[in-house]
SEBATOR-440478 format. One record per residue (C-alpha): residue number from 0; x, y negated, z negated. Coordinates in pm, whole numbers, padded with zeros to 5 digits. Each point is the difference from the previous one (the first is absolute). Layout:
// SEBATOR-440478
> NUM/X/Y/Z $
...
***
This chain:
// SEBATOR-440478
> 0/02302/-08245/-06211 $
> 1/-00235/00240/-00203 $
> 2/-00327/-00186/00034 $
> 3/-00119/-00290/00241 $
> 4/-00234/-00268/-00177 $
> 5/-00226/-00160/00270 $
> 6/-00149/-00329/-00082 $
> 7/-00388/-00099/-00008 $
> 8/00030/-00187/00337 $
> 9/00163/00293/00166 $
> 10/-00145/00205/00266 $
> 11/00055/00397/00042 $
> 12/-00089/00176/00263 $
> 13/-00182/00338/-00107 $
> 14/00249/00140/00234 $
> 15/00244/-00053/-00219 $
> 16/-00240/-00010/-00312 $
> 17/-00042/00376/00042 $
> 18/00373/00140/-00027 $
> 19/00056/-00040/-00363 $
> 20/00380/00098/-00106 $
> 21/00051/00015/00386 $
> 22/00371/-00043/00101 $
> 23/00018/-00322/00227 $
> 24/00309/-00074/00153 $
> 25/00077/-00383/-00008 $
> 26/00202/-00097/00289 $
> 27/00047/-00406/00002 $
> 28/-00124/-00273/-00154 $
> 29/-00204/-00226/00250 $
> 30/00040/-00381/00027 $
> 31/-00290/-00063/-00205 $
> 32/00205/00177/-00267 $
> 33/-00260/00296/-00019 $
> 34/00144/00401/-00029 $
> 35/-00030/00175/00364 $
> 36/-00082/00364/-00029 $
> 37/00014/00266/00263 $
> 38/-00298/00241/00032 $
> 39/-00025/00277/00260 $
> 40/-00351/00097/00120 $
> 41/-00044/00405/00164 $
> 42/-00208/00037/00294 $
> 43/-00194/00336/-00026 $
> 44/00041/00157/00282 $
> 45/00215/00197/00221 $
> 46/00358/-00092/00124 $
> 47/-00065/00203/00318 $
> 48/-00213/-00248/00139 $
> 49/00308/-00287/00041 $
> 50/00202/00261/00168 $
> 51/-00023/-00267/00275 $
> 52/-00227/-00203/00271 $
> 53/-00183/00347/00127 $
> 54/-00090/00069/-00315 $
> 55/-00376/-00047/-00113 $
> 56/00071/-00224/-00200 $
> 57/00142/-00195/00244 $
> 58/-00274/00048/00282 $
> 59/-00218/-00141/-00281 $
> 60/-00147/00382/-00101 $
> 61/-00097/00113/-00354 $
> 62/00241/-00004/-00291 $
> 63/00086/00276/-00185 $
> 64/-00123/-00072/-00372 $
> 65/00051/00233/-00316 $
> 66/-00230/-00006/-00286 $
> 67/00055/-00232/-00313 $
> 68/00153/00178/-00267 $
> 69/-00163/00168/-00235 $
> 70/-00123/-00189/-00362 $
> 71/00199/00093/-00272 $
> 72/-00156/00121/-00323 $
> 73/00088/-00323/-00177 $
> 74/-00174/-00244/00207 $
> 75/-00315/00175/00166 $
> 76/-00094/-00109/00321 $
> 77/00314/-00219/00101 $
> 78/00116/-00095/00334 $
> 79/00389/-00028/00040 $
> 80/00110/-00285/-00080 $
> 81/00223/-00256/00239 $
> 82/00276/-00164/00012 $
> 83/00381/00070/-00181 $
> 84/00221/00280/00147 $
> 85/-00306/00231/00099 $
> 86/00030/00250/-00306 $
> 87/-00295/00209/-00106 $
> 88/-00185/-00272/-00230 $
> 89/-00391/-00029/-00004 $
> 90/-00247/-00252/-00132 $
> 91/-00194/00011/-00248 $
> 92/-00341/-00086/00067 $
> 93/-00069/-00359/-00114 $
> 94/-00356/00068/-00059 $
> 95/-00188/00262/-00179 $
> 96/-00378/00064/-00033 $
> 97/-00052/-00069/-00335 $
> 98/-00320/00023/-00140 $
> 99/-00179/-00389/-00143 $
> 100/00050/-00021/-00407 $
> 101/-00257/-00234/-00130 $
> 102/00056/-00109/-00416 $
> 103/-00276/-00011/-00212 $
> 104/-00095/-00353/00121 $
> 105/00024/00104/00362 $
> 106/00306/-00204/00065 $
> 107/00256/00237/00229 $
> 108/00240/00174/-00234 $
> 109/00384/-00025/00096 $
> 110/00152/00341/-00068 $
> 111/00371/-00138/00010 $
> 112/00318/00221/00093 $
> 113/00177/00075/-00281 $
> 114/00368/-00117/-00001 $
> 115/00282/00148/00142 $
> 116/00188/00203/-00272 $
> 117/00391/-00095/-00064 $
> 118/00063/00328/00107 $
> 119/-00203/00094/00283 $
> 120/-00041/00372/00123 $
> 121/00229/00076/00225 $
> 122/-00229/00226/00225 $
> 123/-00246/-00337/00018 $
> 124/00009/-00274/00271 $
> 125/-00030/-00292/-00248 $
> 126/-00227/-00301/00233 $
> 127/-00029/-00271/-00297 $
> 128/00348/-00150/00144 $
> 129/00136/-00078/00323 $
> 130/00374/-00016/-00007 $
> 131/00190/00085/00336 $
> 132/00317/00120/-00021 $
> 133/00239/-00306/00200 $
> 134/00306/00124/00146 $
> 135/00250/-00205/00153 $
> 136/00172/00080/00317 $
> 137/00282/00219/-00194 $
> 138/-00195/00163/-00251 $
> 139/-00263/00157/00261 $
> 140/00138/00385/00069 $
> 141/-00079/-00011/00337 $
> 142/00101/-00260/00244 $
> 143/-00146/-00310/00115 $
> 144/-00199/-00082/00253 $
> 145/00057/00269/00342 $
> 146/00170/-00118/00328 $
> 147/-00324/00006/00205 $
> 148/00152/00261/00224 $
> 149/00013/00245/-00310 $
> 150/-00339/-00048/-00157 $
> 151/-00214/00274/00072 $
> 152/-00315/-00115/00229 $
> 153/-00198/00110/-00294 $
> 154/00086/-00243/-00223 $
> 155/-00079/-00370/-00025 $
> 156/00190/-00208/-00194 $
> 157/-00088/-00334/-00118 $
> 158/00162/-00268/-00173 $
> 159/-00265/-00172/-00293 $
> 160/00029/-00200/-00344 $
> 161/-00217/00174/-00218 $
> 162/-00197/-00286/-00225 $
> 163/-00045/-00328/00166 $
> 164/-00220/-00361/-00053 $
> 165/-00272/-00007/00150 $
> 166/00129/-00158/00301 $
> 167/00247/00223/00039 $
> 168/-00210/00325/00023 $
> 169/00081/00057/00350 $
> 170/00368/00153/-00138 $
> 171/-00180/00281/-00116 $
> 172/-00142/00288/00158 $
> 173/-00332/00050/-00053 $
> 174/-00290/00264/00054 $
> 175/-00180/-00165/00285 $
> 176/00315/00003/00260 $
> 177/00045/00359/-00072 $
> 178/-00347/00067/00062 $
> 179/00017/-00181/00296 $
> 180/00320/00162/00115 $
> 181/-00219/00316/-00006 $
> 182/-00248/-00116/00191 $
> 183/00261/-00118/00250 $
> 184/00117/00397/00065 $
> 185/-00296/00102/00001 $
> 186/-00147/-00251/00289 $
> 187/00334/00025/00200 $
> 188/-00214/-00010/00356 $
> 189/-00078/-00400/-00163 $
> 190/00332/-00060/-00066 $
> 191/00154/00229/00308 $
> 192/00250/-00236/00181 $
> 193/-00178/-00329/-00092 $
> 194/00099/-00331/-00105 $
> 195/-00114/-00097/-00363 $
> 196/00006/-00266/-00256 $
> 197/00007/00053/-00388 $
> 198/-00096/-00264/-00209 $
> 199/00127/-00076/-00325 $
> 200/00258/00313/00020 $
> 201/00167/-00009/-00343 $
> 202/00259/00253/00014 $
> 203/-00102/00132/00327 $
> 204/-00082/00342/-00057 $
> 205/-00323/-00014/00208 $
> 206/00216/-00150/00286 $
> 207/00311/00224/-00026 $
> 208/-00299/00302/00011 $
> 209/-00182/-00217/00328 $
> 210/00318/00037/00151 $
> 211/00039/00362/00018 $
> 212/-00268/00001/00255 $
> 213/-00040/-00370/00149 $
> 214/00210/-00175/00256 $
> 215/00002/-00317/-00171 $
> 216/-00038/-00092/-00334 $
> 217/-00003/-00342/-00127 $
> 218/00048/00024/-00381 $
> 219/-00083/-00349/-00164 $
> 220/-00012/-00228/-00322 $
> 221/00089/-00273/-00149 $
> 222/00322/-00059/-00234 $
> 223/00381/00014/00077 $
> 224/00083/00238/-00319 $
> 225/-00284/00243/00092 $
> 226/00027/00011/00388 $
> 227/00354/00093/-00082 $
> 228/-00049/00296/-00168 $
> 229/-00268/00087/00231 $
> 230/00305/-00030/00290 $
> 231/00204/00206/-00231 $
> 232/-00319/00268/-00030 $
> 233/00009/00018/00385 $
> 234/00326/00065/00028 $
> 235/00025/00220/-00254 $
> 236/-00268/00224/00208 $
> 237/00085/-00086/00321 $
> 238/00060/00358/00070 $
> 239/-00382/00066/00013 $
> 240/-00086/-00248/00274 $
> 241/00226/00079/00198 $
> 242/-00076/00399/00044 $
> 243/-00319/-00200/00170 $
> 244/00155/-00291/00170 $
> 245/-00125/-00205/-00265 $
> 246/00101/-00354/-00103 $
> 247/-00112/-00231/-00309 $
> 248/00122/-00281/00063 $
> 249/-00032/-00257/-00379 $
> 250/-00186/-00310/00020 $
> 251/-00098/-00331/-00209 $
> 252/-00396/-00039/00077 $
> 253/-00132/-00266/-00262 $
> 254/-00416/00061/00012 $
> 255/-00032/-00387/-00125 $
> 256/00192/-00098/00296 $
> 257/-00185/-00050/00355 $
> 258/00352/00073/00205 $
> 259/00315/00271/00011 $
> 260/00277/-00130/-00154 $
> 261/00204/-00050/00278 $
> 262/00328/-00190/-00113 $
> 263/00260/00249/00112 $
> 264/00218/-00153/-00331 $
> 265/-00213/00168/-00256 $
> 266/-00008/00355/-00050 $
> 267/-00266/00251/00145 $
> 268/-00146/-00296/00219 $
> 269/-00169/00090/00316 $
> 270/00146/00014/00348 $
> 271/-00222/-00143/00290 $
> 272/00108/00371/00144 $
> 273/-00189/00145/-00316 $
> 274/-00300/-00233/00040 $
> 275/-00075/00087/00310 $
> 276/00022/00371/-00029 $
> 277/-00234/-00005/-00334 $
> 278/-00269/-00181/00188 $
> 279/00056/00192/00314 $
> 280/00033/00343/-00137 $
> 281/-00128/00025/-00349 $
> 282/-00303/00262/-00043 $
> 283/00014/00034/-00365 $
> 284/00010/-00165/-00332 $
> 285/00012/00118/-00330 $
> 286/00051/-00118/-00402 $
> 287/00033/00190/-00320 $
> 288/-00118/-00128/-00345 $
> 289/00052/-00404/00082 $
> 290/-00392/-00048/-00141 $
> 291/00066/-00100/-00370 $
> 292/00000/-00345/00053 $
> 293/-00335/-00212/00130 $
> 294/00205/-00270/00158 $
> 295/00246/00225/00171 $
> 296/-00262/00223/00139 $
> 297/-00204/-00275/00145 $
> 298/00387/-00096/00175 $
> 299/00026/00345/00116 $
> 300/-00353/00007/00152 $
> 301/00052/-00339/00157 $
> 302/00323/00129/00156 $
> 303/-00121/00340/00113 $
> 304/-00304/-00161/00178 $
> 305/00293/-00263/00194 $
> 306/00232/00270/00078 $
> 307/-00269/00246/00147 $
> 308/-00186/-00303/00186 $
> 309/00349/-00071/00192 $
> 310/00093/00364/00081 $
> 311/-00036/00089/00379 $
> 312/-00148/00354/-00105 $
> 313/-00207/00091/-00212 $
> 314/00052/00153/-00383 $
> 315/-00051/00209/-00283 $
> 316/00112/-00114/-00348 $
> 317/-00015/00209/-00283 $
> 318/00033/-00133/-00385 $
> 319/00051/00231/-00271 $
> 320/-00122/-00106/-00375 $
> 321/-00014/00125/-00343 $
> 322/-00342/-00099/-00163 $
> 323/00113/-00175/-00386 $
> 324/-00186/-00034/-00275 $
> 325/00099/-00231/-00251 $
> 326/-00222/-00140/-00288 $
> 327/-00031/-00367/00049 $
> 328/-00063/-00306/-00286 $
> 329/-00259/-00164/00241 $
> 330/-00201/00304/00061 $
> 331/00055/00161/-00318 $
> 332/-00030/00321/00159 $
> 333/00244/00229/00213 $
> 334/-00010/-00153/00359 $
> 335/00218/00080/00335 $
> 336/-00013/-00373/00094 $
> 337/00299/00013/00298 $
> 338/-00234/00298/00120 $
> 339/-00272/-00180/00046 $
> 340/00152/-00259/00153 $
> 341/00171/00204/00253 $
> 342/-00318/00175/00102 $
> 343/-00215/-00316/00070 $
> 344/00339/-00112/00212 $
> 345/-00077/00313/00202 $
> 346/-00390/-00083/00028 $
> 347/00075/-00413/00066 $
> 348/00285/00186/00286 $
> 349/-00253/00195/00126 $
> 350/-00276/-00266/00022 $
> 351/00255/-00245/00197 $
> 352/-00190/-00138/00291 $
> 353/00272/-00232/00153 $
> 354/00233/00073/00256 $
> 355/00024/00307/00258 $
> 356/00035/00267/-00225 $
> 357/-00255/00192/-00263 $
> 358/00144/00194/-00253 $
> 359/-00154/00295/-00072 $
> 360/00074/00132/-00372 $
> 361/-00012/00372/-00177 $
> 362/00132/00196/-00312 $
> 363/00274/00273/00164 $
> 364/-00081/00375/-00160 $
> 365/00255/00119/-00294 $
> 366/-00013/00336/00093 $
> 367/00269/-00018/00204 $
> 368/00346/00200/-00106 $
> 369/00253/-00119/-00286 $
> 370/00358/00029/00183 $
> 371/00156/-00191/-00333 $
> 372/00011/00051/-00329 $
> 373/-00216/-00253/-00164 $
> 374/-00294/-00029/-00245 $
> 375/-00256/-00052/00252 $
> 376/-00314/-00114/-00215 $
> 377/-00342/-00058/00075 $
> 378/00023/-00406/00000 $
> 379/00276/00045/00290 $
> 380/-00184/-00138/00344 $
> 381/00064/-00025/00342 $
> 382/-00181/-00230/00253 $
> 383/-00001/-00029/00383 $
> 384/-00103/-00344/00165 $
> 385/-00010/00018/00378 $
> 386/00026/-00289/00196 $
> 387/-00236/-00006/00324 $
> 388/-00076/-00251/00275 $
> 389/-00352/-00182/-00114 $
> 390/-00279/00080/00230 $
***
């Protein structure tokens, strides 16, 4: 296959968007008939620190991080990029300051890229196209996915599609759980032999990550096809939780549904075991990039505020979210609608005057340090909502 052809209705993650001519090895076909790829993600930092349970990173001390590599000349001031088999690619910035260019009627002037050549210089990166390469299974030089016993602790990997629907855009991997995962090393003493609860996992990166630290980790979503693969992700990595004693363990949590799923016939139900250790022991909650829809935040709000309101202890839940702009018909202007919306969820959360508890709501600092290799933009946010007994 020499070039892919997504459609107008399809969804890429910039993940993915960002690793033009990157080799991605297909592995399966899910039921939904879309192509599985396999994608390992490199922790920065050292391999010392799993040498085993006295190690500091296993008492919860710092991690050992190295520095980002170093821009090359032909894309100034780009991160590494993610993803694929953790060669030495880099971004290119998507944005550059570019000075305004007004006509002679004062209307904006549109200084378009030229197009690319037939025969393109070698030396360049061309950007106007983005054509993975797709190997199959036998065509891939390497092998396959690694026996989790022989994949170094330094490596995630993570089975994703790569251009989705809309509704299917938790298959992909996406900015915001990375940057969450980040956050997750870097606040181990939060996550340090706790019981949490991820919501709206997707592929279950964030979880897998949650587990290298936590006791407990309840990774959950909704959908048999992609709480599948997220089983497969865990097991693919299950190597990482358990140098800490972790476990994930993969569950159906449908936000527009009051109750667990509890019918022991259909896959990734609940146990009355499970339910009882959530609400007993659960200290933390966290989601990754489910804001892009109104509806399905105001479910996700409405089910955060029930699960924290029946947990015997109380919790911290963090959210990560990547700010969007898109220019919008109704507005006729360049908006971040989902944004917005999210943000007066938090103030409407915060305001909630019913019940026992009072949340108490605040942007988390992005200073902290990148452990993955990930375009980690400005519009990338993290935010902490504690939940505390009213006065």
């Amino acid at each position: 296959m020499d070039e892919v052809t997504f459609r107008s209705d399809t969804v890429l993650s910039d993940v993915h968007l960002y690793t033009p001519n990157h080799r991605h090895l297909m592995v399966r076909l899910n039921s939904m008939g879309q192509p599985v790829f396999l994608s390992q993600f490199k922790l920065l930092w050292s391999r010392d620190s799993w040498a085993g349970p006295d190690s500091e990173c296993a008492r919860g001390g710092d991690v050992s991080t190295h520095e980002a590599p170093s821009p090359t000349p032909s894309s100034p001031g780009s991160p590494p990029v993610s993803g694929g088999s953790g060669e030495g690619l880099t971004l290119q910035a998507g944005q550059e300051e570019l000075g305004t260019q007004l006509d002679e009627d004062g209307d904006l002037d549109v200084v378009r890229r030229p197009q690319a050549t037939l025969e393109p210089d070698p030396a360049e990166t061309p950007r106007d196209k983005v054509h993975p390469m797709i190997l199959t299974q036998e065509e891939a030089d390497g092998p396959g996915p690694e026996a989790p016993e022989s994949c170094p602790h330094s490596i995630i990997q993570i089975e994703h599609t790569m251009a989705t629907p809309l509704e299917d855009v938790g298959k992909q991997v996406w900015r915001g759980a990375l940057f969450l995962a980040d956050y997750i090393l870097f606040q181990r003493d939060l996550f340090q032999g706790c019981t949490a609860l991820e919501l709206g996992a997707g592929t279950g990166l964030a979880s897998i990550v949650a587990a290298t630290v936590a006791r407990t980790v309840y990774c959950t979503d909704v959908g048999a096809d992609l709480l599948a693969m997220c089983q497969r992700n865990v097991v693919l990595n299950s190597h990482l939780a358990a140098a800490g004693g972790g476990v994930v363990k993969v569950k159906e949590l449908d936000w527009l549904k009051a109750d667990f799923c509890t019918d022991p016939t259909v896959p990734f139900s609940w146990s009355e075991e499970d339910i009882a250790d959530l609400y007993t022991h659960t200290t933390v909650l966290f989601a990754a990039e489910v804001f892009y829809d109104d509806d399905l935040t105001d479910a996700l709000f409405n089910t955060l505020s029930r699960l924290v309101h029946r947990l015997k202890n109380g919790c911290t839940a963090i959210l990560s979210v990547e700010k969007r702009f898109n220019f919008t018909l109704r507005h006729l202007d360049v908006t971040c609608e989902a944004y917005d919306h999210f943000r007066s969820s938090l103030q409407a959360l915060e305001k909630q005057a019913e019940g026992s508890l009072r949340f108490v709501v605040e942007p988390v600092d992005a200073s902290f340090p990148q452990l993955l290799t990930y375009e980690r933009i400005r519009q990338l946010e993290l935010w902490k909502i504690v939940a505390e007994p009213a006065l």
